[in-house]
C-alpha positions as CSV (number, residue, x, y, z in Angstrom):
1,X,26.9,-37.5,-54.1
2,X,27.6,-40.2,-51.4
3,X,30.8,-40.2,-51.5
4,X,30.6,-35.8,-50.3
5,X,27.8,-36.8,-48.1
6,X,30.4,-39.6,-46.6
7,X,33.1,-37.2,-46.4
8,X,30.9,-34.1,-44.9
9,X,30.2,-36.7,-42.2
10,X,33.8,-37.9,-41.4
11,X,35.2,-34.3,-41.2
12,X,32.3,-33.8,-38.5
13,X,34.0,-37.0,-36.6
14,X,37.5,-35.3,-37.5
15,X,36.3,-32.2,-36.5
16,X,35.0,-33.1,-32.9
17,X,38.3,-35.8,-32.0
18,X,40.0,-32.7,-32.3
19,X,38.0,-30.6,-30.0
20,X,37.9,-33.5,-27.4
21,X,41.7,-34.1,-27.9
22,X,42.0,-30.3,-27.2
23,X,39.1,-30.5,-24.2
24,X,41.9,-33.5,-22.8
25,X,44.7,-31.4,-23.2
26,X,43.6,-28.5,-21.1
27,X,42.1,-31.2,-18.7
28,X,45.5,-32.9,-18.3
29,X,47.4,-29.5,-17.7
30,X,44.7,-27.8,-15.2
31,X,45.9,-31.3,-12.8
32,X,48.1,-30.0,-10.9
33,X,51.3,-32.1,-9.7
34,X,53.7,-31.3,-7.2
35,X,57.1,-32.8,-6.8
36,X,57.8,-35.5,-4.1
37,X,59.4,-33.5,-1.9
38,X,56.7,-30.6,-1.7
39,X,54.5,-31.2,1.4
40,X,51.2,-29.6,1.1
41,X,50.8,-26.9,4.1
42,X,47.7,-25.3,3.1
43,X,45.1,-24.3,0.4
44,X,43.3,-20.9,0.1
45,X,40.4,-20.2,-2.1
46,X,39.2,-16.6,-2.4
47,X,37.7,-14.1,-4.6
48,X,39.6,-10.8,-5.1
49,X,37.4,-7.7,-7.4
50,X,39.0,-5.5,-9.8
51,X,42.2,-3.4,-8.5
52,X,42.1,-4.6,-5.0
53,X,44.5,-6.5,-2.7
54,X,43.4,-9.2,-0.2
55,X,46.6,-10.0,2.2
56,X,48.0,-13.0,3.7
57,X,50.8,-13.8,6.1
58,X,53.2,-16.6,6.0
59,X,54.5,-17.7,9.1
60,X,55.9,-20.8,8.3
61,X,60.0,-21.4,8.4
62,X,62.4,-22.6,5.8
63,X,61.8,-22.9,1.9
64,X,58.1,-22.2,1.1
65,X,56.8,-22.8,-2.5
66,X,53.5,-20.0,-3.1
67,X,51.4,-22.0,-6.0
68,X,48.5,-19.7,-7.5
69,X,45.8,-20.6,-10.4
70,X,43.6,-18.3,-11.3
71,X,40.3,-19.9,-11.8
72,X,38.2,-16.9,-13.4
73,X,39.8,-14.0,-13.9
74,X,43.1,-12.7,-13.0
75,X,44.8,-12.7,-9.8
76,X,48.6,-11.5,-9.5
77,X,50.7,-12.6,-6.2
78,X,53.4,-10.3,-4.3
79,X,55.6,-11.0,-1.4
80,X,57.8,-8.9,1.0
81,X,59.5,-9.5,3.9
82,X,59.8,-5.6,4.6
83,X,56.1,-4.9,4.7
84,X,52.6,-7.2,5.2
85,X,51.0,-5.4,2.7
86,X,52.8,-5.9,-0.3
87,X,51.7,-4.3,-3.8
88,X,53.0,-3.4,-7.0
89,X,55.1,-0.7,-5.7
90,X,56.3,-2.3,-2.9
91,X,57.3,-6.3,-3.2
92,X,60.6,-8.2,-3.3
93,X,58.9,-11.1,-5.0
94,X,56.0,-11.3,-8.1
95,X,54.2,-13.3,-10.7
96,X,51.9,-11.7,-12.4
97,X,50.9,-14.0,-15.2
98,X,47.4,-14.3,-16.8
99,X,47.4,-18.4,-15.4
100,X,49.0,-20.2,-12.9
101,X,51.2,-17.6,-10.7
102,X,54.4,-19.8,-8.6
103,X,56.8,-18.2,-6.3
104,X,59.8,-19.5,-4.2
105,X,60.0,-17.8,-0.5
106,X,63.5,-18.1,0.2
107,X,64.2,-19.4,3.5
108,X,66.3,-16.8,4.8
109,X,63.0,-14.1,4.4
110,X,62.1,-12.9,7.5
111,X,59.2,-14.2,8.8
112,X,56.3,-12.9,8.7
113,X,56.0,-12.4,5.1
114,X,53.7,-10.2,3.5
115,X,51.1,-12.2,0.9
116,X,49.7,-9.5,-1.5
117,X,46.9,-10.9,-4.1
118,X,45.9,-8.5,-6.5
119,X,43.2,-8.4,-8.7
120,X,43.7,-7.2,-12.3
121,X,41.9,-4.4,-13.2
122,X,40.7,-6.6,-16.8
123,X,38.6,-8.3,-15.1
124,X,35.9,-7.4,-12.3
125,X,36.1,-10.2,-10.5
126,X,39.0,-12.7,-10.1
127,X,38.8,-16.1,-8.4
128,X,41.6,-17.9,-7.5
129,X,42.9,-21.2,-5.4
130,X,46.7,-20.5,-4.0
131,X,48.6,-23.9,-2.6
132,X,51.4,-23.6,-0.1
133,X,53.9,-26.2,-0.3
134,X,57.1,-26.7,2.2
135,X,60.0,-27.8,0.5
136,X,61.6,-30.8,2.8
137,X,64.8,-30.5,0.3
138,X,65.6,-28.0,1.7
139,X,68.3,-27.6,4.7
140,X,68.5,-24.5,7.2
141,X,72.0,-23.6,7.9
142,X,72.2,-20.5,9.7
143,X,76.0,-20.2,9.1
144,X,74.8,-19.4,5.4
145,X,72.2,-17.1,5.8
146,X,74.8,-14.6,6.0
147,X,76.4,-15.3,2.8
148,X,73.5,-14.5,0.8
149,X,73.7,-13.6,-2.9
150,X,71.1,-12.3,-4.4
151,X,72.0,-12.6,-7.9
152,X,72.4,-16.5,-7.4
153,X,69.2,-16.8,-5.4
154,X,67.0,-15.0,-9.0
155,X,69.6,-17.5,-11.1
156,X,68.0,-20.6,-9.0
157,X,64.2,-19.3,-9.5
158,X,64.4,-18.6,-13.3
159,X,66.0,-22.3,-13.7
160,X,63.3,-23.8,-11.6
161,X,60.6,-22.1,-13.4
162,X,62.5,-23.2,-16.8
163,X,62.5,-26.9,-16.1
164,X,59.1,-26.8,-15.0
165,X,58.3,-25.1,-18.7
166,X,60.2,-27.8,-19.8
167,X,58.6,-30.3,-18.0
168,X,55.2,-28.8,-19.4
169,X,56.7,-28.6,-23.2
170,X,57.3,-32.7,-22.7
171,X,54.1,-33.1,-21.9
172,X,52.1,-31.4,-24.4
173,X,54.7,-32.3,-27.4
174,X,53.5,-36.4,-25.9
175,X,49.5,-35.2,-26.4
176,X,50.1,-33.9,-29.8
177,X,52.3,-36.6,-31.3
178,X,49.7,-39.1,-29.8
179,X,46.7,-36.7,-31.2
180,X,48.4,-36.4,-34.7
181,X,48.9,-40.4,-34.8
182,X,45.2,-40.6,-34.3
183,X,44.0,-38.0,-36.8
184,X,46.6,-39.6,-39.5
185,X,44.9,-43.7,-39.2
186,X,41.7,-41.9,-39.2
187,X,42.6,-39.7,-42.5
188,X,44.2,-43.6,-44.0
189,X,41.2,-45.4,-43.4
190,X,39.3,-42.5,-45.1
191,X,40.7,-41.6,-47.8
């Protein structure tokens, strides 16, 4: 009887290190961190309601990194140089994920561009927190605006937002082989 009563308890103490290990874990990810070589130009908080558009413009030169959580809800971002109201019909740029949204303005956009945020009809509400970062990497050279490609330009984004996946898969594979170290000593010392 004391030994269930003992082991009823520990699975309790199992039980909530695992829900704190997993309250730490989206903790650790919601921080954001930006690379050295992003300076931060502005932050804009807002609320957008179900199937609407609130628009922004972007005035600022050279490579310009759009970085959008969605704190309740969902919020989807779209860009154009064409237009300053940019939708889901009409964009030359998206992310429409159901967390963090992050989209490169290529330098070579004309300026202004056209900030779309849309919210998603699933939700009635959507509140979200968009960073703007200027990328200091980055070199203007007009002589290659007019050689633009771009097939290699969509090549560069989907390996940027790969290596920041990676980055992100790093991460959480650290957590979880800390996390499973823990739970293993405490499952030696009780049983």
């Amino acid at each position: 009887m004391l030994v269930e009563t003992m082991r009823a308890h520990w699975r309790r103490i199992l039980w909530m290190l695992s829900a704190f290990g997993a309250l730490l874990l989206v903790r650790g990810f919601e921080e954001e961190r930006a690379p050295a070589e992003w300076m931060l130009l502005h932050v804009v908080q807002g609320q957008i309601g179900a199937g609407n558009y609130s628009y922004l413009r972007l005035n600022h030169e050279g490579k310009i990194i759009l970085k959008m959580h969605s704190l309740r809800g969902d919020a989807d971002l779209y860009i154009s140089d064409a237009t300053l109201h940019p939708s889901f019909d009409e964009y030359e740029l998206q992310s429409t994920t159901c967390g963090q949204d992050l989209i490169v303005v290529p330098a070579h956009f004309q300026r202004p561009v056209g900030i779309g945020i849309y919210g998603h009809p699933s939700h009635l509400e959507s509140e979200y927190e968009m960073k703007v970062y200027y990328d200091r990497t980055f070199i203007l050279d007009p002589f290659l605006e007019s050689s633009y490609d771009s097939e290699q330009m969509e090549g560069s984004q989907k390996k940027q937002h790969s290596s920041e996946d990676d980055e992100s898969q790093e991460e959480e594979s650290i957590f979880w082989t800390i996390l499973i170290g823990i739970l293993k000593l405490v499952l030696e010392i009780l049983f």
